[in-house]
N, C-alpha and C positions, 0 to 999 in steps of 0.2 A: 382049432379043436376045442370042446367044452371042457370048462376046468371044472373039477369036481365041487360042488359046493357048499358040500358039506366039510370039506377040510378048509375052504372058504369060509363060509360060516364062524368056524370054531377061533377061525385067525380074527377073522371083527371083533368076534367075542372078548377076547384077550385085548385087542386093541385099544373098545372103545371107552377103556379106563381112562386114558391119554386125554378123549374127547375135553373140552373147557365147558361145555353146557353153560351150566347158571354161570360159573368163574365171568361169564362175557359180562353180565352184567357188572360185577363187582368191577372191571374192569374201570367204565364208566366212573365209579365215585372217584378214583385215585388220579392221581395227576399221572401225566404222561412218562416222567423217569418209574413214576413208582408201577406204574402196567409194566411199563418194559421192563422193569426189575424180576416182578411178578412172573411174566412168558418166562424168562430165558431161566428162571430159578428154577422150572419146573421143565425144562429141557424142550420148548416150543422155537421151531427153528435150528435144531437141533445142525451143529456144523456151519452155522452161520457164522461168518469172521467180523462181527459187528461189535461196536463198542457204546454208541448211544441208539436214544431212541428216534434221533434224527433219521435213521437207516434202519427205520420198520421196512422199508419196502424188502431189503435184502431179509429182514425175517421169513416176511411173509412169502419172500421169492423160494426160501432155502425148505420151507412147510411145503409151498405146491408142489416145489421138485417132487419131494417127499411121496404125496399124492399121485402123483403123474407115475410114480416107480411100482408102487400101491399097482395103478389100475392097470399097469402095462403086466403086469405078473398073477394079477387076480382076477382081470376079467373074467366073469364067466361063457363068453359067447366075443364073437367081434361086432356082435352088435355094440356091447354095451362098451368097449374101447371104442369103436365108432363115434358112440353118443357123447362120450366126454372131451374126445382128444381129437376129430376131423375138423372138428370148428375152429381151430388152430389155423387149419392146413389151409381154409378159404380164408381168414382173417392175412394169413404172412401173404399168402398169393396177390388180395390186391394190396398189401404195402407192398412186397416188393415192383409190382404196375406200376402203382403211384408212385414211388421212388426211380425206379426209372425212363417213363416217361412225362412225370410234372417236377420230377426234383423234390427234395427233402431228406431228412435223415433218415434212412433205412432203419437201423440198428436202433434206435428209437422208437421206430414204430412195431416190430416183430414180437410178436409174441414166444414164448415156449416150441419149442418142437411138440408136433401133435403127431400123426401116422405117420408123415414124411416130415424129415431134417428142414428147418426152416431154412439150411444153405442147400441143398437141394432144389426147394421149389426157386430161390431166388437164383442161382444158376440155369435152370428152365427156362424164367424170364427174361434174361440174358441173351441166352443163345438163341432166344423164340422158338426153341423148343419143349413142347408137352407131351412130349410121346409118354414120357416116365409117370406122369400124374394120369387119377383117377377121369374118367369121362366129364363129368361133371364140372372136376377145376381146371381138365384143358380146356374145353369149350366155354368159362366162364373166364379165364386167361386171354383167350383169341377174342372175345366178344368185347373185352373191355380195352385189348390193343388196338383194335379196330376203330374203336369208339376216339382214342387217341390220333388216330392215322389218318381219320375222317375229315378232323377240324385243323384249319391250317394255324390256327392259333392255340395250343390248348391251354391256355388261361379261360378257352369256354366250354370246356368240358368239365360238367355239372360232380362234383365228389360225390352228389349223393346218388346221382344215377350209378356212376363208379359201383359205389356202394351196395346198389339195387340186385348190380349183375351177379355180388357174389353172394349175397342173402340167400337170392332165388335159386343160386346153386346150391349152395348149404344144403339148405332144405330138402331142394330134391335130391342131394345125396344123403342125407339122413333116413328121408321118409324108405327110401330104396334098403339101404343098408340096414335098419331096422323094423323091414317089411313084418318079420315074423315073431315080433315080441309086441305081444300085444297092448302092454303097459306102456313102452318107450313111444309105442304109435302115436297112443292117447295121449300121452304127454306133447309132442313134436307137431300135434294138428290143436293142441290148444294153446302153445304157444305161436302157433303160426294166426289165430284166429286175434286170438289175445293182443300181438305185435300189428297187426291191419287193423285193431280198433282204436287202436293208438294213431295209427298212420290215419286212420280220417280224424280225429280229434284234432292233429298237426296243423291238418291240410285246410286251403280257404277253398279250394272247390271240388267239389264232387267229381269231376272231371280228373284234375289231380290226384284225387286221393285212390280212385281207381286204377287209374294207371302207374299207383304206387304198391296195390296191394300185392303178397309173397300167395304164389299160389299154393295149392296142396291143404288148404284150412276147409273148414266144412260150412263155413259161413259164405251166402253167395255173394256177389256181387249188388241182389237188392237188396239184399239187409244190410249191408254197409250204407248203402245211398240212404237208404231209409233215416240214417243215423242224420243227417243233413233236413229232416223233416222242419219244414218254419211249422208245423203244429207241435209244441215243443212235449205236449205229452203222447203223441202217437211217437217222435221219436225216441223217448229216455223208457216207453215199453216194449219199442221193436223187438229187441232181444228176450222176454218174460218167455218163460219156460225153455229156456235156451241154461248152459253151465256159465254164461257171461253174463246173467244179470245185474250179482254183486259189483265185478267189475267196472262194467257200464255205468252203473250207478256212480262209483267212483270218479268216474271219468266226468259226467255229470256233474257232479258236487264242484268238480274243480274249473270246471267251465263255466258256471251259472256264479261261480264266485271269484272268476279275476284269476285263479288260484293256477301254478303247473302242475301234472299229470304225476307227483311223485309218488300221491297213494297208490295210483294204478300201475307205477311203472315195479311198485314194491312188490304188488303183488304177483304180477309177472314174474319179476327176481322170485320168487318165494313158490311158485309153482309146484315145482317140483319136490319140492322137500315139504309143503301145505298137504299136496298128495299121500305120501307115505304116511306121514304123520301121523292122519286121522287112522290109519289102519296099522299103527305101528306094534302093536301086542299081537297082530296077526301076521305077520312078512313071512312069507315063505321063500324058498327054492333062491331065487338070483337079486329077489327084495331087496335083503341086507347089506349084500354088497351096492346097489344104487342107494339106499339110505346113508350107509356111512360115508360113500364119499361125496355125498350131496350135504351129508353135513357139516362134512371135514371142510370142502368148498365155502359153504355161509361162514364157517366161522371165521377162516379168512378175510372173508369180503368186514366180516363185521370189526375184525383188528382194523384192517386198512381204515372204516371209517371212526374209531374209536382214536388211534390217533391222527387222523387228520382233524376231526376236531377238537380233540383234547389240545394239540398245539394249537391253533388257536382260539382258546381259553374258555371255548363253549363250556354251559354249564349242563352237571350231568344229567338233567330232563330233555335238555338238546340234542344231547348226543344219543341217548336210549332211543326216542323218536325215530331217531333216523337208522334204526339197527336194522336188519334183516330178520327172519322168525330166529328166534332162541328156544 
């Protein structure tokens, strides 16, 4: 059922005093006890039983709870629970696979619970049953058991293919589940085109990198090959008048110079909050609530990297480089 969103609304409004905005940067100049002094003085992580800043992650773990409680109670629609919390559901699904049929630490690899209890989907895989899971992650469950059952050795069962089967689920349960909001569309086929332009940058042959791309993107099949062009300027134009040119470019700079894919891989992170942004004194109707917690999300992500390199001892030009949008 749709939640009203104007009492929605009025909740962010109040909220987003909380927001760190600029504070991320300042973050940056101080050493790592004195940020962490910094969050928790101002009640960030709120409930977290931590005592240094060695155990940011439990901050940041005790923030997304936070967030995750946020979008379970203010979605406006199940799309937009969908969009933030189903990526979960395919990410635990192949840990618990890969935990059970290659071995490794389960509980290590699981993320958060997303739509369904991450002990849930891992009991599924257990009992090889999917009946409980959505279309999508049973048949991306049985495709990827399969794939195990197939090879009498599975030390050669490829992770990344693993990997491939639940991407290409993801998606098509997103693209599906978000058929009717027409913003989360845009966003979820330009990150799906965005993630294949990457995947042939990875790739050494056109062959591979085709039969790596996630379908549902609006880019074909020959404008990726095209990307492979030996005329080096028909292919860094392929995409001109396309929303991937900046991109492309990036991806370019970083190929023609030795360089890996982090510009392009930033901008991808940055998507969806790059989106809002530019129209953020206009957001209407269910906007607001996708901008706050898209930015509650970055700020996150930009803690975790703020102290992972403030402990080791980068300096703060280093670490700003490497933030997400602020």
């Amino acid at each position: 059922m749709a939640k009203d969103v104007v009492y929605t609304n009025g909740v962010i409004a109040a909220k987003e005093a909380q927001l760190l905005g600029g504070k991320i940067l300042k973050l940056c100049e101080a050493g790592a006890e004195d940020a962490f002094r910094s969050l928790t003085e101002n009640g960030f992580g709120k409930g977290a039983d931590i005592k240094s800043f060695r155990e940011y992650e439990k901050l940041i773990a005790a923030d997304n709870a936070d967030i995750d409680e946020f979008i379970r109670t203010y979605a406006p629609t199940d799309a937009e629970k969908s969009y933030f919390l189903a990526p979960r559901d395919f990410h635990n699904a192949k840990a618990a696979v890969k935990a059970q049929y290659a071995g490794g630490e389960l509980q290590a690899m699981l993320a958060p619970d997303g739509l369904v209890p991450a002990e849930e989907i891992v009991r599924c895989v257990k009992e090889n049953d999917y009946s409980a899971l959505c279309s999508e992650l049973k048949e991306a469950c049985e495709s990827a058991v399969k794939m195990f059952s197939d090879e009498e050795d599975i030390k050669t069962v490829s992770g990344a293919a693993v990997g491939l089967i639940f991407e290409n689920a993801k998606y098509k349960y997103l693209l599906k589940a978000c058929a009717r909001n027409r913003f989360l569309k845009k966003l979820i086929i330009s990150k799906i085109d965005m993630t294949n332009i990457l995947t042939v940058f990875r790739s050494q042959t056109p062959e591979y990198a085709l039969n790596n791309v996630i379908p549902g993107g609006k880019l074909k099949h020959g404008q990726l090959q095209a990307l492979f062009s030996e005329n080096t300027e028909n292919a860094e134009n392929s995409l001109n008048g396309t929303p991937y040119e900046e991109f492309l470019n990036l991806c370019f700079a970083a190929k023609n110079n030795s360089l890996p894919l982090t510009k392009a891989e930033l901008m991808l992170d940055n998507a969806e909050t790059d989106a809002l942004e530019k129209k953020k004194y206009e957001l209407k109707n269910k906007e607001p609530f996708l901008y706050y917690v898209l930015r509650r999300r970055a700020e996150n992500a930009n803690i975790r990297i703020i102290f992972v390199c403030l402990s080791a001892g980068m300096d703060e030009a280093s670490v700003k480089s490497r933030l997400r949008a602020v």
